[in-house]
Backbone as a chain_set.jsonl record, in Angstrom:
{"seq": "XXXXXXXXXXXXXXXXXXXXXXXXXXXXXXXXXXXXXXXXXXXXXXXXXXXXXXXXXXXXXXXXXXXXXXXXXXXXXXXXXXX", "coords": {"N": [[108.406, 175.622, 73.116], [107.093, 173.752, 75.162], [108.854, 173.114, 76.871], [110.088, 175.827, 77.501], [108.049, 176.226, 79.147], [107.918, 173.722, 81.142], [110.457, 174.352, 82.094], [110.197, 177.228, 83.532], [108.072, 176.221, 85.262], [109.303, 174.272, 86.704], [111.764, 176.7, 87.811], [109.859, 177.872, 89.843], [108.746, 175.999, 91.428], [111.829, 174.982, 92.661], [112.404, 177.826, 93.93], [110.057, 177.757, 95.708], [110.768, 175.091, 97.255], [112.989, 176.749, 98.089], [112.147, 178.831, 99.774], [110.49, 177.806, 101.519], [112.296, 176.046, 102.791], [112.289, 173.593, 102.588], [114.172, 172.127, 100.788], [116.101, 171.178, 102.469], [115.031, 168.671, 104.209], [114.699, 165.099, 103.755], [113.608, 162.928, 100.738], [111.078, 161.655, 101.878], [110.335, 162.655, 103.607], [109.319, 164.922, 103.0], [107.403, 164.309, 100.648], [105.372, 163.903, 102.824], [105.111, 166.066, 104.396], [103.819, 167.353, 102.332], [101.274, 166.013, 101.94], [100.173, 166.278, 104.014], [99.878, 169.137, 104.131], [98.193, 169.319, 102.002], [95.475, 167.588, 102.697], [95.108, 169.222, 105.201], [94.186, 171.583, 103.628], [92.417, 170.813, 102.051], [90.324, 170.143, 104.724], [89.968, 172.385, 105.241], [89.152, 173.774, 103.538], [86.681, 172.244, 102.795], [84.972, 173.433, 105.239], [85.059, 176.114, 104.827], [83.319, 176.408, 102.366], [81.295, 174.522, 103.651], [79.997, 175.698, 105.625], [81.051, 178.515, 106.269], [80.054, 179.625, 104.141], [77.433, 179.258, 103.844], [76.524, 180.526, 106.48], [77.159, 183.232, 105.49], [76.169, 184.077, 103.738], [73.562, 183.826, 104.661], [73.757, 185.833, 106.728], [73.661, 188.25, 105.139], [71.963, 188.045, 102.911], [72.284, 186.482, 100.35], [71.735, 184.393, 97.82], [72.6, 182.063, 98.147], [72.217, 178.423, 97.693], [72.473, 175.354, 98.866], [74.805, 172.599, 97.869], [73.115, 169.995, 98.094], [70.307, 170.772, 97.425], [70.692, 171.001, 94.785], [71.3, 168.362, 93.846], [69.183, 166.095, 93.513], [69.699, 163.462, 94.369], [70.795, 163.398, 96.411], [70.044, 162.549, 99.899], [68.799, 164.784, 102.863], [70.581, 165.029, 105.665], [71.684, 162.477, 105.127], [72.822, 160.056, 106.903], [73.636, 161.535, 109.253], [73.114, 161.604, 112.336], [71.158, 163.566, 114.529], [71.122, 164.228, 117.978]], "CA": [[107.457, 176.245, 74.006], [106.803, 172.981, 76.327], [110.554, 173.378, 77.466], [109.874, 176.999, 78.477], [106.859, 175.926, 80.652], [108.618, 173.357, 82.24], [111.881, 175.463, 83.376], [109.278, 178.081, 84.444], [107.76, 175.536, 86.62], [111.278, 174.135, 87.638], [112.253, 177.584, 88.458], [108.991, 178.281, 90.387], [109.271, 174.775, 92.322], [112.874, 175.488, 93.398], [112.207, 179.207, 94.519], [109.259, 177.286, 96.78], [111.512, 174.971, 98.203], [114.323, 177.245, 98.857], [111.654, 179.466, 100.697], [110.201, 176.901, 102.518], [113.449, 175.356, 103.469], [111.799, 171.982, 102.12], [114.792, 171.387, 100.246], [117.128, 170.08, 103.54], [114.766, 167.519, 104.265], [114.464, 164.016, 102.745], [112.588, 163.637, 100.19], [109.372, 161.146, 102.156], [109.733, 163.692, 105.046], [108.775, 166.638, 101.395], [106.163, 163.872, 100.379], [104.732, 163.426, 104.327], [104.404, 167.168, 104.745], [102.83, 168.217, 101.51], [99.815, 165.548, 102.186], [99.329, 166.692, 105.585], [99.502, 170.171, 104.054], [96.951, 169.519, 100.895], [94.27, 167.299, 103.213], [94.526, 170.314, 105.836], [93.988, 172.464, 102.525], [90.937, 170.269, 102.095], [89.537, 170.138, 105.805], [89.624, 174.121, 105.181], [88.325, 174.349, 101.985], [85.261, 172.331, 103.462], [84.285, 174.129, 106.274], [84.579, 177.275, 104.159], [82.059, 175.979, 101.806], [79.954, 174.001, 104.5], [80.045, 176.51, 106.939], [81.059, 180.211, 106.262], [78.939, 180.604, 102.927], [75.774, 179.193, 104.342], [76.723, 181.856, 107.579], [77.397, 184.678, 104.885], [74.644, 183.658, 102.354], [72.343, 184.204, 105.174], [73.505, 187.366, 106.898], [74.025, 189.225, 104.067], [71.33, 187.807, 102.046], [72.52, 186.052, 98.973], [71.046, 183.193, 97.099], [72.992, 180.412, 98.336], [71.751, 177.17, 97.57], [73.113, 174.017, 99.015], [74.915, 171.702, 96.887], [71.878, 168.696, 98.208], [69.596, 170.886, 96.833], [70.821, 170.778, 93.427], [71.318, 167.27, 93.118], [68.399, 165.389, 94.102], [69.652, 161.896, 94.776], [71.348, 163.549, 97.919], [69.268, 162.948, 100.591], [69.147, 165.387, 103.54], [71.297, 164.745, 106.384], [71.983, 161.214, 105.413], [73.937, 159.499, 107.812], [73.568, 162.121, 110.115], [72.046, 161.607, 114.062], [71.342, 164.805, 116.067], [69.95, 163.831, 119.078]], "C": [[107.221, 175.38, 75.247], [107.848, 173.268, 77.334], [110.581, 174.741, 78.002], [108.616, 176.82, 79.352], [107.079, 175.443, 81.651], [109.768, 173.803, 83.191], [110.906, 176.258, 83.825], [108.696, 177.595, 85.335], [108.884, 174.975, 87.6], [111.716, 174.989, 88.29], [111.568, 177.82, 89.53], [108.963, 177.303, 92.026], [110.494, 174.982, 93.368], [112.73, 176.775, 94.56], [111.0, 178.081, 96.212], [110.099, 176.432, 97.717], [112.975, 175.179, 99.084], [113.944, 178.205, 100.003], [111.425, 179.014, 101.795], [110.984, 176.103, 103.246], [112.82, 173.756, 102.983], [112.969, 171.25, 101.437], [116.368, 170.471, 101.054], [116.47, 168.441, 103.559], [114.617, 166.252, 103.243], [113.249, 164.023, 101.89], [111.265, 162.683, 100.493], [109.274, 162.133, 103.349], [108.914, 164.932, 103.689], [107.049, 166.033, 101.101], [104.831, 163.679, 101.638], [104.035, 164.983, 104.357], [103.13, 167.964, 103.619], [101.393, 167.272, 101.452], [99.378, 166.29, 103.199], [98.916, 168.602, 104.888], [98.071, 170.68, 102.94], [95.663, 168.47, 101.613], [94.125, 168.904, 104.448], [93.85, 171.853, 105.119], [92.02, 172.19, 102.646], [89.959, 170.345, 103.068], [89.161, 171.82, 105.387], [88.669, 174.727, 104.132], [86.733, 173.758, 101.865], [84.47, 172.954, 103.682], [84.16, 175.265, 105.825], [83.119, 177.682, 103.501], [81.157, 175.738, 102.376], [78.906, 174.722, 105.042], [79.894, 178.308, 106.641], [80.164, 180.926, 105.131], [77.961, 180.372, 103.167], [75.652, 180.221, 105.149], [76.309, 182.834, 106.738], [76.247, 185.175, 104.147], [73.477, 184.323, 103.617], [72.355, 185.473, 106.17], [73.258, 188.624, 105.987], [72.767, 189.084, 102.862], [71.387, 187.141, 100.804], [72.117, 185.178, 98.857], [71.692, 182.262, 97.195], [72.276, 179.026, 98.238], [72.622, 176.115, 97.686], [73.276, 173.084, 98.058], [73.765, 170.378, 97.446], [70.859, 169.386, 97.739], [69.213, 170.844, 95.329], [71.03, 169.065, 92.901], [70.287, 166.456, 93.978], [68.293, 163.743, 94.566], [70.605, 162.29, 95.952], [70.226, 163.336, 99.088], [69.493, 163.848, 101.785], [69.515, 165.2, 104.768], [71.253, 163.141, 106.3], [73.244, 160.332, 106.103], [74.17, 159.839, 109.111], [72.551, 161.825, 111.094], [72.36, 162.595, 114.507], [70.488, 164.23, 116.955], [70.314, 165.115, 120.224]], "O": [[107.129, 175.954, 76.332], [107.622, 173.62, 78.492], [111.161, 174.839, 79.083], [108.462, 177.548, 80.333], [106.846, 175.897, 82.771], [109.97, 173.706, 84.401], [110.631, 175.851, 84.953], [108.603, 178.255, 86.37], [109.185, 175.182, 88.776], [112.174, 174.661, 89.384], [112.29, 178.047, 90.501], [109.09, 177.675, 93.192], [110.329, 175.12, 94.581], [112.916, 176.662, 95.771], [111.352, 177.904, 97.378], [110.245, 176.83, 98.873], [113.646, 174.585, 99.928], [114.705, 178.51, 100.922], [111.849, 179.433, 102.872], [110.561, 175.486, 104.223], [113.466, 172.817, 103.448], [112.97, 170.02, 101.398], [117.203, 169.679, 100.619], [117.002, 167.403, 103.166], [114.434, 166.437, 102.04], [112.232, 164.7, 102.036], [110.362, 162.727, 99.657], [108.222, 162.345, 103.951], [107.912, 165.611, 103.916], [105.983, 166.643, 101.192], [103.659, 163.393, 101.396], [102.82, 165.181, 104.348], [102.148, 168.678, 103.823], [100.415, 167.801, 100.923], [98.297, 166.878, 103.229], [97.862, 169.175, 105.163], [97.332, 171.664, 102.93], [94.651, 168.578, 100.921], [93.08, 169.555, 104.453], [93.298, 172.805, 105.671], [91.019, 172.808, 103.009], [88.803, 170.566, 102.706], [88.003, 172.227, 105.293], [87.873, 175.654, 103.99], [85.813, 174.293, 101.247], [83.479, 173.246, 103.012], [83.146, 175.826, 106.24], [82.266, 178.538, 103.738], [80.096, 176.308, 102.119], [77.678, 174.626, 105.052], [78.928, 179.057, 106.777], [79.72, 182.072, 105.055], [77.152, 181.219, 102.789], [74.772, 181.025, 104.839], [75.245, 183.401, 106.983], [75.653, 186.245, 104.023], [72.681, 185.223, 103.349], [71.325, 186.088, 106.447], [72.736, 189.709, 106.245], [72.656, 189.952, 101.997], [70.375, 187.267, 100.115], [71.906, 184.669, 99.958], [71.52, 181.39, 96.344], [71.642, 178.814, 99.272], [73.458, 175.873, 96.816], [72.329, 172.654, 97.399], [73.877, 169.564, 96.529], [70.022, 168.536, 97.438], [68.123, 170.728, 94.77], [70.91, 168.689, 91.735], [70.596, 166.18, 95.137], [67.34, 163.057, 94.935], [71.222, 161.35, 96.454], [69.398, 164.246, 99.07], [70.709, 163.83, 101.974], [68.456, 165.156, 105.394], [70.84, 162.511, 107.273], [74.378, 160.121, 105.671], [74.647, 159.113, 109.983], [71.349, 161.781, 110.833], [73.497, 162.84, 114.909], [69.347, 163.818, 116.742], [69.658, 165.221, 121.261]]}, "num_chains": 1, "name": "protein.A"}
């Protein structure tokens, strides 16, 4: 059963970088792009959270609650200067 999980991921892997053409390049140019592509994952997956569900939460009405409100050893805008 492990051995059919792993070829299914093997197969799955391949298919990705035969789509992506990933499989010409070397393989620290494969390891270079897929950071840049999983921190720009991250910057996105932020600002989604930060940003668009506080927006949505509050046009629309829903019960959003900020993750600093749930944990109380956050303080609120720490670190942060608006001037």
């Amino acid at each position: 059963m492990l051995n059919n999980i792993i070829n299914f991921a093997n197969y799955w892997w391949f298919r990705y970088l035969m789509v992506t053409e990933l499989y010409v390049v070397e393989k620290w140019e494969r390891v270079t792009i897929h950071v840049i592509f999983m921190v720009l994952f991250c910057v996105f997956w932020y600002f989604n959270y930060s940003v668009l569900l506080s927006v949505t939460g509050n046009i629309f009405g829903f019960g959003y609650t900020p993750i600093a409100d749930i944990l109380p050893a956050v303080s609120h805008g720490a670190g942060v200067k608006v001037t």
